[in-house]
C-alpha positions in Angstrom: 0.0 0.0 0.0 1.6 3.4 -0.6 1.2 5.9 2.0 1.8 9.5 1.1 3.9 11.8 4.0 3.6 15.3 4.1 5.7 17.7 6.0 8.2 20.2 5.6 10.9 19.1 7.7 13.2 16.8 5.8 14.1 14.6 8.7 10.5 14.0 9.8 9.2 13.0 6.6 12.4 10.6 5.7 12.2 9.5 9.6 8.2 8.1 9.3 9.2 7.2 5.6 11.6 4.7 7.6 9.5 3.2 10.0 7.0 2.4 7.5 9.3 1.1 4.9 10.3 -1.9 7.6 6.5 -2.4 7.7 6.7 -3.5 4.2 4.6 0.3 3.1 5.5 2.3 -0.4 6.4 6.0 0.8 5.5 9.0 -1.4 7.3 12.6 -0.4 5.9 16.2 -0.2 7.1 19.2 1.7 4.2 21.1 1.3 0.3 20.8 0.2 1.1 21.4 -3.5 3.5 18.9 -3.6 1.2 16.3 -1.8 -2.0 17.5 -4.1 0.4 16.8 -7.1 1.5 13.5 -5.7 -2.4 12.3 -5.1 -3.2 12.9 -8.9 0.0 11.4 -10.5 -0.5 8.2 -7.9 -2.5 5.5 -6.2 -2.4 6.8 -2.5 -4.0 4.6 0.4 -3.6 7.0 3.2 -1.8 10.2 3.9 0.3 11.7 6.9 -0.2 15.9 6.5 1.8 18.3 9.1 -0.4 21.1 9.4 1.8 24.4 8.8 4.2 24.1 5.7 4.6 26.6 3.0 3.2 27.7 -0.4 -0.1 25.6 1.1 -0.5 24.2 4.7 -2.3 20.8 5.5 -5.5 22.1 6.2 -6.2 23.9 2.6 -4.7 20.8 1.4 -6.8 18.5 3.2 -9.8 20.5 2.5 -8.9 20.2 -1.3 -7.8 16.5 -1.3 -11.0 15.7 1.0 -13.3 17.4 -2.6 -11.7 14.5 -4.3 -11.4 11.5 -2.4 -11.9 9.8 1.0 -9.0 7.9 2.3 -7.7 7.9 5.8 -5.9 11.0 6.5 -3.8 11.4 9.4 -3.0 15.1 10.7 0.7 15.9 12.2 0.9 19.1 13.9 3.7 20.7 16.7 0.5 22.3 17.9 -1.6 20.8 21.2 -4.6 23.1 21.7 -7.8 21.5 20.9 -8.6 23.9 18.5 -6.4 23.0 15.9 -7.6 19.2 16.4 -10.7 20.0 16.6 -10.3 21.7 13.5 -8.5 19.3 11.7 -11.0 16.7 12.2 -13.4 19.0 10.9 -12.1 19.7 7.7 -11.5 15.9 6.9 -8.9 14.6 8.8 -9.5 10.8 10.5 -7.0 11.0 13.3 -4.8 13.6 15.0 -1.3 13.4 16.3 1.2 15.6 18.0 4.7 16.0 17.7 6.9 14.9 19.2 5.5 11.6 18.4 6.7 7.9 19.9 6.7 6.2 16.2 5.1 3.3 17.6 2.0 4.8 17.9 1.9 6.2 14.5 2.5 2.7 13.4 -0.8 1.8 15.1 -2.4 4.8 14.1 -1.8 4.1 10.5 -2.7 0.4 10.8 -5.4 1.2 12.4 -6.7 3.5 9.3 -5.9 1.3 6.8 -7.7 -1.9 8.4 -10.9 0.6 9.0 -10.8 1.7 5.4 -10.3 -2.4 4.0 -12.9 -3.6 6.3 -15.6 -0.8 5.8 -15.1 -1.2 2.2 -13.0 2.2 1.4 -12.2 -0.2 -1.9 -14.4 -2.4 -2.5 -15.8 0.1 -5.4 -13.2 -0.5 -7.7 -13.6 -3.6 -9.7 -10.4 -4.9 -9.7 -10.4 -5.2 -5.7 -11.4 -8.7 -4.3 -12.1 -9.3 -0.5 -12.9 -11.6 1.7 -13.3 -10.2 5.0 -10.0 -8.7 6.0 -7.9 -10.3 2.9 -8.2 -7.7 0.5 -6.2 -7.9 -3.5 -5.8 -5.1 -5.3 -5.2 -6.5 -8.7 -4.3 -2.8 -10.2 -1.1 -2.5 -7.9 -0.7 -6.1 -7.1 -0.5 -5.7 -3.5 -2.5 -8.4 -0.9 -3.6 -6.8 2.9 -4.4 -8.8 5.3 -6.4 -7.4 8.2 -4.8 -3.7 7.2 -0.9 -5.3 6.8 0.5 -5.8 3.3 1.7 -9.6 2.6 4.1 -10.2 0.3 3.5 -13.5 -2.4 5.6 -14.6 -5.1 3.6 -14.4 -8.7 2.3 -17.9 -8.6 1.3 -17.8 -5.6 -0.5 -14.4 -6.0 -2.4 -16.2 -9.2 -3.4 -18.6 -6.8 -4.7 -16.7 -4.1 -6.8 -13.8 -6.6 -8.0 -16.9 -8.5 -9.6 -18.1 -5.1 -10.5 -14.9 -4.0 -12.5 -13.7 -6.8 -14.4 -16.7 -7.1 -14.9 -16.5 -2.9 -16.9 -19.6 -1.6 -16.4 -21.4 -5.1 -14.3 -24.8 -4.6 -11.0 -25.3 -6.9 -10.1 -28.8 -7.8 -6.3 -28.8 -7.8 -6.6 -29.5 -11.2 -8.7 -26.3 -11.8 -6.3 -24.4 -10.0 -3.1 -25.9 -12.2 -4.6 -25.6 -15.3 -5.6 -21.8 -15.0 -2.5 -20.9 -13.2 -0.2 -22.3 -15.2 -2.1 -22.0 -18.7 -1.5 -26.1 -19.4 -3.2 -29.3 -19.1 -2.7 -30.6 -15.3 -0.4 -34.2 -15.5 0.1 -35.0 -11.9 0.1 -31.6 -10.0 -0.9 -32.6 -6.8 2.6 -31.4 -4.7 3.0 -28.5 -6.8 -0.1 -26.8 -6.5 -0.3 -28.5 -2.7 3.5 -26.7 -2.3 2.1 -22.9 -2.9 -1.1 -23.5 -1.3 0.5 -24.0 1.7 3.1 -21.3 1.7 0.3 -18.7 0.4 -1.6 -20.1 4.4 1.8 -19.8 6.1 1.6 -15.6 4.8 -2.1 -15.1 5.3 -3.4 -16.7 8.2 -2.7 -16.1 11.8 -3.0 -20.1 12.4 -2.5 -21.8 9.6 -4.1 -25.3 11.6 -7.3 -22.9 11.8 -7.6 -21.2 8.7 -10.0 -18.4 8.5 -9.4 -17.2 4.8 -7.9 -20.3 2.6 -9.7 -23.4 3.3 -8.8 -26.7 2.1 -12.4 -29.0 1.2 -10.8 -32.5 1.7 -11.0 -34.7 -1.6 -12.4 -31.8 -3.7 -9.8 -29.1 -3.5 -9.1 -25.8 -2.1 -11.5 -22.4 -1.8 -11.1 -19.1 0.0 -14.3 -18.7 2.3 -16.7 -16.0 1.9 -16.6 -14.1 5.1 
């Protein structure tokens, strides 16, 4: 998921960009609200960390401007405390509030927090190249896989495997099936290859791979992701 950070302090912006890069995110850069409003149009943005005062355009004109567009979670940074600007912030658009200085753990949440709201409650279930299944979400456009708000990361076959299931939710795959529309050839004994990936793709996505919740195995049949 790519996650857009907006500030005009160098070292804060590269500092979050950090911490969310070791939790597997895509970091876009912006020092002020143009930059960030430029950003939004020339990319696929998930959710967005906007520091309030910054030249040329603070965050809240920005957020008031990016909010006419689209909805995503929004997270406002800000040296000030006083409930006003919160208050104000959350007004205009914003989805959370957090002041610097800032223990980056708690952004971390925050942001995980945002982006499993906006998955579950169906912030992209409108586009048609977006399967779900409870919290397993696929975005086929940027070929990224969330789980419960976290990014996985899948090899291609296994991603084939796992979008294959998940856009035919509830609908059992022989492993046949799965082979032959996977791998684009006729299915000669493909048993432990297909049985290989299925297993690795449950070892990324479930929190218990002895109790499934997403990729379920139908026992003489085949395999099928459950609709949840």
């Amino acid at each position: 998921m790519n996650i857009l950070v907006c500030d005009d302090d160098k070292a804060i912006v590269d500092a979050i960009g950090i911490y969310l890069e070791n939790e597997g995110y895509q970091i876009l850069k912006a020092f002020n609200g143009e930059e960030a409003i430029q950003l939004m149009e020339e990319n696929e943005v998930h959710l967005i960390i906007m520091d309030i005062m910054m030249p040329k355009m603070d965050g809240i004109t920005a957020t008031m401007k990016i909010r006419e567009a689209i909805k995503i979670p929004l997270i406002m940074l800000s040296a000030k405390s006083e409930d006003y600007d919160k208050i104000l912030g959350l007004n205009i658009g914003a989805d959370d509030y957090i002041t610097k200085p800032f223990n980056p753990l708690e952004l971390i949440a925050r942001v995980k927090s945002q982006l499993r709201r906006y998955t579950t409650l169906g912030g992209l279930e409108s586009k048609s190249n977006v399967y779900q299944s409870g919290g397993l979400v696929i975005d086929d456009e940027s070929k990224t896989i969330a789980v419960d708000g976290e990014e996985v990361h899948l090899t291609p076959v296994q991603y084939k495997i796992l979008k294959l299931l998940t856009a035919n939710a509830g609908r059992v795959f022989s492993i046949e099936e799965i082979y032959e529309k996977v791998w684009n050839e006729t299915a000669f004994s493909p048993e432990n290859t297909v049985a290989v990936h299925i297993r690795k793709i449950r070892e990324k996505i479930e929190i218990n791979p002895k109790e499934p919740r997403y990729l379920k195995v139908v026992w003489g049949v085949g395999y099928k992701v459950e609709k949840l």
